[in-house]
N, C-alpha and C positions, 0 to 999 in steps of 0.2 A: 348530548345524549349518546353519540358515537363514541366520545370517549369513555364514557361510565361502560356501556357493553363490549368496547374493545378489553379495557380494565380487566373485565369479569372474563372475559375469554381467554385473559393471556396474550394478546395481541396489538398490533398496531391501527388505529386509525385507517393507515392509509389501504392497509391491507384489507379491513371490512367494504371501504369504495372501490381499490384496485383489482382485490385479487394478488396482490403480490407484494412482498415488503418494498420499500423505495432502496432502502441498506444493501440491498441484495444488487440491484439495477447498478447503484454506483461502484460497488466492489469489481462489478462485472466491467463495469466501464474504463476503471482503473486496472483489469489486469489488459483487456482491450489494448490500452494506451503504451502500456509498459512492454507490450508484445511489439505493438506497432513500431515503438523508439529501438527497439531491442534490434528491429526488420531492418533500420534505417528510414523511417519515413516520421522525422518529427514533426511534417505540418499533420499529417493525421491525428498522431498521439496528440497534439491540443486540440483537436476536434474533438476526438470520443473524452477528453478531459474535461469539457464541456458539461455532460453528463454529469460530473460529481460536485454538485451543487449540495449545500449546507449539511455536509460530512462533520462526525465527531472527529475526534484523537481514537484511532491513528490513522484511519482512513485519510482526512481529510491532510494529516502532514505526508502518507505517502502521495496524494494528489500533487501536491505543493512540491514533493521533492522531483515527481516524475516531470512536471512541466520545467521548472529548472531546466533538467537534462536536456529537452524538448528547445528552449528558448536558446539553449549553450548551443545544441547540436544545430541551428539557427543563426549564431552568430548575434542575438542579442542578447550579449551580455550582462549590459545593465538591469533588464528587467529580471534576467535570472539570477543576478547578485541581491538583490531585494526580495525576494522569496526567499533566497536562502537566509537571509539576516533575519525574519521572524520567524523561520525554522528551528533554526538554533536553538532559539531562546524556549521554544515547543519542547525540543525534542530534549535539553538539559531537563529542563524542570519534572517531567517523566524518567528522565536517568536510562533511556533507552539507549545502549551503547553499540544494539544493528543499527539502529535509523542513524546514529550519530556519524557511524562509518559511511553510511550511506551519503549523507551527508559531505563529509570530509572527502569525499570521491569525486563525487561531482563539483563540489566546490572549487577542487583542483583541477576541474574537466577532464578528469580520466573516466572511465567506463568499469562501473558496476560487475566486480563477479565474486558471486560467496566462493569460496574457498578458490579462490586464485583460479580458476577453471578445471580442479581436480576435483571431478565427482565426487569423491569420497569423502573429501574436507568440506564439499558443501553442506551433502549429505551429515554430517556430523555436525557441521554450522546447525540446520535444520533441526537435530535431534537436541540438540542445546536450546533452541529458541522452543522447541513440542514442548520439554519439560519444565521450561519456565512457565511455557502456558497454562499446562496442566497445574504447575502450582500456584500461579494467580486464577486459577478456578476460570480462564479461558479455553472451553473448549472444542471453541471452533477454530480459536487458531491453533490450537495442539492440533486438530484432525488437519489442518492445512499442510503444518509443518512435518508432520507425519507421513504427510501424503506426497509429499515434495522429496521428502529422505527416501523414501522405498523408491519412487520413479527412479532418483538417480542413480542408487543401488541397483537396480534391473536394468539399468544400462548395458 
């Protein structure tokens, strides 16, 4: 019955019992995590990683790619080599060629930066991925990427 009136609402299930999308919780969990690794603290970032339990595409490959980093910056390897080897195979068959980079970064265990750490180039990175999103008719990742290019520009 919950879901015939979520249906008609425009809504989620979980939001008619919680109050709040569950999408929204893991996105937050996941940028949480990506901050925490970014600090240096990767036992945490797989703590709040925790959190992003039965995530779509791409949430659920950026999960996947951030604990990687997480397990590397940890020194276990192996487990972070086997997350990355069904990432791959994720992140081809989407043809997404940021996650791909992303990817290829950490695989090599190097450290993560759009545009080499030149604001401008990231901000550009950014402005490239808005306009792809707006054209796959996403647009809450355009408002993300949008919102990520203006912070670095006001820098």
């Amino acid at each position: 019955m919950l879901r015939v009136i979520a249906g008609r609402l425009g809504t989620q299930v979980d939001y008619l019992l919680e109050g709040r999308l569950p999408g929204l919780d893991r996105e937050l969990a996941l940028e949480r995590a990506r901050i925490l690794l970014l600090r240096g603290r990767p036992r945490q970032a797989l703590a709040a990683l925790d959190e992003v339990t039965g995530a779509d595409w791409p949430v659920s490959t950026d999960a996947n790619l951030t604990r990687a980093q997480a397990l590397k910056a940890l020194g276990r390897d192996d487990e972070a080599t086997s997350i990355l080897a069904g990432e791959r195979k994720t992140i081809r068959m989407h043809h997404d060629s940021h996650r791909f980079e992303r990817w290829r970064v950490i695989s090599n265990g190097e450290t993560f930066s759009m545009g080499g750490k030149d604001p401008v180039r990231a901000a550009d990175g950014h402005l490239r991925l808005a306009d792809r999103a707006v054209r796959s008719g996403d647009s809450k990742a355009a408002l993300e990427h949008y919102q990520s290019a203006r912070a670095l520009l006001e820098m």
